[in-house]
C-alpha positions, 0 to 999 in steps of 0.5 A: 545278686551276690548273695545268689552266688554266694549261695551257689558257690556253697551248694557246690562245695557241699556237692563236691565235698561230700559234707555230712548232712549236719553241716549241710543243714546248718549251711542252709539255715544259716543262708537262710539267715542271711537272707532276711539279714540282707534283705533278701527275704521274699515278701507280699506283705509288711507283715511278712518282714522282721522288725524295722523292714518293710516289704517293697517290690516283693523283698523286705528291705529296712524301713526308711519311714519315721515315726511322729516325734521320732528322730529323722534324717534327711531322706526318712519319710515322716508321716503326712503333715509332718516333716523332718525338721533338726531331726525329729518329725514334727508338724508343719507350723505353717499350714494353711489349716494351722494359720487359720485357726491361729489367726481365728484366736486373736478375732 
């Protein structure tokens, strides 16, 4: 929200001070900076958002989603079957699938 009127209030003050049509393109270049800086970049898909974002709702927003081995923090997503665990995404050791096949060992 307070992007828009950021981008408002320098439109009008471009309007009503006659700036040159440099600075005028340079202003919206750089708005248009902000925008992907701030999250505000439209989106449909991932793909369309710049590195570390991702697309929710139609924005690109930073991505929140660990990798496995990578450091995490509470609240990062880690892949499924992993969990964050001292920091680092890592496989839940206690899974029924692990336990199986760890007690199948020592038969």
């Amino acid at each position: 929200m307070t992007i828009t009127i950021i981008i408002i209030i320098i439109i009008i003050i471009i309007t009503v001070t006659n700036i040159n049509i440099t600075v005028t393109i340079l202003t919206f270049y750089l708005i248009f900076k902000l925008r992907i800086i701030l999250g505000t970049q439209t989106c449909s898909l991932t793909e369309n958002c710049p590195s570390g974002q991702i697309c929710v709702n139609g924005f690109c927003l930073p991505s929140n989603i660990a990798q496995i081995g990578s450091p995490c923090s509470t609240g990062a997503i880690c892949p499924v079957g992993y969990y964050c665990i001292n920091g680092f995404c890592v496989r839940n050791a206690l899974t029924s699938t692990f336990v199986f096949f760890f007690f199948l060992s020592f038969l």
